[in-house]
N, C-alpha and C positions, 0 to 999 in steps of 0.2 A: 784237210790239208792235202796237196799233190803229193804224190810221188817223191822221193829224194832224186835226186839231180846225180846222184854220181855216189857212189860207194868207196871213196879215196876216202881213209878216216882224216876227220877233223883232227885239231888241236882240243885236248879233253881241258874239263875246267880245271883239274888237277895239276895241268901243266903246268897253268897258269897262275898259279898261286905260286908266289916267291917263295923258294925255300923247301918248296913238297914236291920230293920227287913222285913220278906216276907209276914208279914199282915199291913203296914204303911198304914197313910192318902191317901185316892184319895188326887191326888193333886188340889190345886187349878185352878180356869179355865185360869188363865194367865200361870199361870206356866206350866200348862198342854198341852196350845197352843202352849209355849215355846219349850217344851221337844218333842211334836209331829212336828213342823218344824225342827226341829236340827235330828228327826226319820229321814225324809223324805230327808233332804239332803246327811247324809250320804249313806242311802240305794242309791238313785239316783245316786251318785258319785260311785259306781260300776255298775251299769247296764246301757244296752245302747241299750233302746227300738227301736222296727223295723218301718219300713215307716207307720203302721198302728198302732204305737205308742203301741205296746202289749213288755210286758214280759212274758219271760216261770220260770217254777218254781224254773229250777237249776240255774238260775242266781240271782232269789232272793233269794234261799237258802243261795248262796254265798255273796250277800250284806249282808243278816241279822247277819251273821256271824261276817262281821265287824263291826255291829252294839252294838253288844252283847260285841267283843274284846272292841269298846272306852267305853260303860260302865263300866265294870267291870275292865280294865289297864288303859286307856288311852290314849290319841290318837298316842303317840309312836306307842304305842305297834299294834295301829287300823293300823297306815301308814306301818309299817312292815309286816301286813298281806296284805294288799291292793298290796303290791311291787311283795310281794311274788305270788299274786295270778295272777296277770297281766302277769308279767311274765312264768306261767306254762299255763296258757291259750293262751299264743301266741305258744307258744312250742305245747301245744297240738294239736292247729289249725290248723299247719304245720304239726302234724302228720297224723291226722285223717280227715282234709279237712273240718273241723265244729268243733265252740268253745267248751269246754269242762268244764264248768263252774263249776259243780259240787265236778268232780274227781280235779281239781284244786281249788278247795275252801276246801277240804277235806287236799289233800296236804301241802297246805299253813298253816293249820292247826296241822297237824303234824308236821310241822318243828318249830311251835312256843312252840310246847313242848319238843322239841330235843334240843333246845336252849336254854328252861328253861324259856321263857317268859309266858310260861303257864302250868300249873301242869296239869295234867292226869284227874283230877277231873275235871279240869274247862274246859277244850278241848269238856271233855264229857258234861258237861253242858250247852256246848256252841252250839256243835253241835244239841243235841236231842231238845231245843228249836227252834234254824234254821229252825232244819227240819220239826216240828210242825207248824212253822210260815210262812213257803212257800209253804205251801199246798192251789192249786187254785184249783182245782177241786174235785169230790166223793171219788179219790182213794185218802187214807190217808197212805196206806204205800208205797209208790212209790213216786218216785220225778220224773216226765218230760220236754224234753224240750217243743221246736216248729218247729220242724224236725217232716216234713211229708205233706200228703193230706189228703182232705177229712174226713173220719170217723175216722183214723188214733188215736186207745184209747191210744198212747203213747206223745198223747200232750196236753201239758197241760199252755193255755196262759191265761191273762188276762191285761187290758189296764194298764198303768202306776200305773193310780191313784190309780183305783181298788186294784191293787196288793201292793201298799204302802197301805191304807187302810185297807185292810185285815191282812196284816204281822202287822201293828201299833196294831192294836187290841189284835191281839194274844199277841204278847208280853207285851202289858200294862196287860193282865192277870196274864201272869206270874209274872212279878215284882210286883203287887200288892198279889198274894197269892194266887187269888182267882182259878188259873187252875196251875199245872204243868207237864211240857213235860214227857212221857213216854221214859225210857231212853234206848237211843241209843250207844250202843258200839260194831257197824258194823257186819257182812261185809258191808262194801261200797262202792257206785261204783266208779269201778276202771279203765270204757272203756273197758276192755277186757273179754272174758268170764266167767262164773260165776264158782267161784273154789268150787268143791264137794269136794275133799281127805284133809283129814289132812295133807300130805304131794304130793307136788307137785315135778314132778322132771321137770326138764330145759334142754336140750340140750345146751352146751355152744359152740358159734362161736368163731373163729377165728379174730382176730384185731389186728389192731395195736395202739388202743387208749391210748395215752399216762395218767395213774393213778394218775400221781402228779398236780393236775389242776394249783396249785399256783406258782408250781418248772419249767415250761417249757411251750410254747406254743402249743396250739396241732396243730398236722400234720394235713393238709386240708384228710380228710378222703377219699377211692376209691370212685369209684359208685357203688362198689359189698358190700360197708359197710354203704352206705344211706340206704339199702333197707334191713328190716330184712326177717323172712318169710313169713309173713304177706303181703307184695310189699309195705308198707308204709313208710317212712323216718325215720330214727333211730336218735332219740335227741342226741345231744350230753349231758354229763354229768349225768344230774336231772335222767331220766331213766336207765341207766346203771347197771348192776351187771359188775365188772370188776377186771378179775383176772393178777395181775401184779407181776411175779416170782421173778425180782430184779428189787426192789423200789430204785427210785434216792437217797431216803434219804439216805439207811442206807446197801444195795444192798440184800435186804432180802424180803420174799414173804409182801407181802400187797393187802388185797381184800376191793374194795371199792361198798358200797350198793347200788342202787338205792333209790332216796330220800324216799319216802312212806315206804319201809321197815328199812330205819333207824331209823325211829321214832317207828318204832312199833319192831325193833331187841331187845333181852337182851342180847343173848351172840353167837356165833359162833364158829363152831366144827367142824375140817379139819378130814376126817376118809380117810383109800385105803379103794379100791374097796368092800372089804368084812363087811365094815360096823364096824372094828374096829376105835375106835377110835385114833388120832394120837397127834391131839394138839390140845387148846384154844385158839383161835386170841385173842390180848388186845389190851385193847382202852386205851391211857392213856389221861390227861387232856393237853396234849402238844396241841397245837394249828395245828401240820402239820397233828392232827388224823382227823379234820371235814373238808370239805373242803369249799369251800365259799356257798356254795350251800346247806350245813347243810345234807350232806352227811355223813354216819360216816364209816372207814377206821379201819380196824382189819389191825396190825402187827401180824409176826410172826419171830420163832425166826435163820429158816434158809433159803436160797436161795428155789425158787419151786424148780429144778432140783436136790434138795439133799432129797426132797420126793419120796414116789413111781409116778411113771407116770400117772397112774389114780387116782383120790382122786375123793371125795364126801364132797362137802361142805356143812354144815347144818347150816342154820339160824334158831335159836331157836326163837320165837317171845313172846310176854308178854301174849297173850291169851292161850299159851301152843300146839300152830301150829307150824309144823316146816315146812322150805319151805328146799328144797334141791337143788342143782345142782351140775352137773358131769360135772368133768374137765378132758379129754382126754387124755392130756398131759402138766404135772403140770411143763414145761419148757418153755412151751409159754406164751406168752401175751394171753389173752381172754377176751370178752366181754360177754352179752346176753342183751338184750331188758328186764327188768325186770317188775315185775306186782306188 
């Protein structure tokens, strides 16, 4: 994970819980016992220490996360980030050939405010104490795994206990007052290289991945569409930017996001080639616009082949970034690996 962004404390999750103020009693020693067993199991029930019984710190980043969700919603809402995270970390695994705990706790995160289980405020509050509370080593703006040898300054473990021990602490600080996290509202890591431009542009491939994930099963993909250009496996679904000319619904253009930038898209902008603009994708609250995956899906209001043949897709995002990408020929189906 980058750097924190600014040192102005967050809003803690303490705050935010109706009714608990952020300077209450230390708790009593039973109760205290109570609430630091019930810490340790949840954190435990996401991480899954090595033969030498160590965690690294993007996996306890990603436990504390859930820790912070059953506090502040409840355990709904904790097992809905736990599903979600299991799952993007198997995906990633397969992509990258090592878990990905971080970028999949980050994820899992953003989809809980795409959905509405978590507002903006509380994602961020969730995250910048996480990420204050799974710091095991000197560097504190950096999160590591335990990928690597010897001197290797990009690891960062410590034994089970240790690393519950140290997250419990930090965050009984926080929820008592007496410290709070420096707030965090990314960039975060995302796996792929670190993005300098305000605007990125994407080369878009060629596919044939079917858009409507809930309308049709999808076609067993070639071996020329496992492999992006990277030579890694290309997810189905979760990672995708995917341009589809006539949607089953309605036979009209539909671009569906990759999950990470759905959570963080407001609105998106079809322009040709010369950077005019041409149309708004809309998102309505129909159910066929998300897809199970907490994916979100811009219509549009004619077939691609009745646009110009190169377009420029722009996703506007909520921090005032825009990500771009160019569609070759706005008649075909298209995919890309997205970031």
């Amino acid at each position: 994970m980058d750097a924190l962004t600014s040192a102005t404390p967050t809003v803690s999750v303490s705050k935010l819980i109706q009714g608990i103020s952020s300077k209450h009693d230390k708790p009593e020693t039973t109760k205290h016992s109570e609430e630091s067993r019930a810490f340790d199991e949840i954190l435990s029930s996401v991480m899954q220490p090595d033969q030498a019984n160590q965690v690294n710190e993007e996996e306890l980043f990603a436990a504390i996360i859930k820790e912070r969700i059953s506090t502040l919603k409840g355990e709904d809402a904790a097992t809905q980030y736990h599903t979600i995270l299991t799952q993007r970390n198997t995906e990633l695994t397969a992509i990258n050939g090592y878990p990905c705990a971080e970028q999949a706790g980050n994820e899992a995160l953003d989809v809980l405010v795409f959905t509405g289980v978590l507002t903006t405020e509380e994602a961020t509050a969730i995250r910048s104490e996480a990420f204050a509370a799974a710091q095991l080593d000197s560097n504190l703006t950096a999160l590591y795994d335990s990928r690597g040898s010897g001197e290797d300054p990009t690891i960062a473990v410590a034994s089970m206990e240790e690393a519950l021990l140290k997250a419990r602490l930090m965050i009984e600080k926080f929820d008592i007052g007496e410290l709070e996290a420096a707030l965090f509202e990314g960039p975060y890591n995302t796996g792929m290289p670190t993005e300098t431009k305000e605007v990125v542009k994407e080369e878009i491939a060629e596919s044939e991945e079917p858009e409507e994930e809930e309308e049709a099963e999808e076609t067993p993909p070639t071996e020329e569409e496992k492999i992006d250009s990277l030579g890694t496996t290309t997810p189905k679904g979760n990672g995708l930017f995917v341009f589809n000319p006539e949607s089953r619904k309605d036979g009209k253009l539909a671009i569906t996001l990759p999950l990470k930038l759905s959570a963080r898209a407001e609105n998106l902008v079809l322009k040709n080639k010369d950077g005019s603009e041409i149309e708004n994708g809309t998102v309505s609250n129909e159910q066929a616009t998300i897809t199970r995956n907490g994916r979100k899906r811009y219509r549009f209001e004619k077939a691609g082949k009745e646009y110009p043949k190169e377009l420029i897709v722009e996703v506007h995002l909520k921090n005032g970034k825009v990500r771009e990408y160019e569609i070759k020929d706005s008649s075909k189906k298209l995919k890309r690996l997205g970031r």
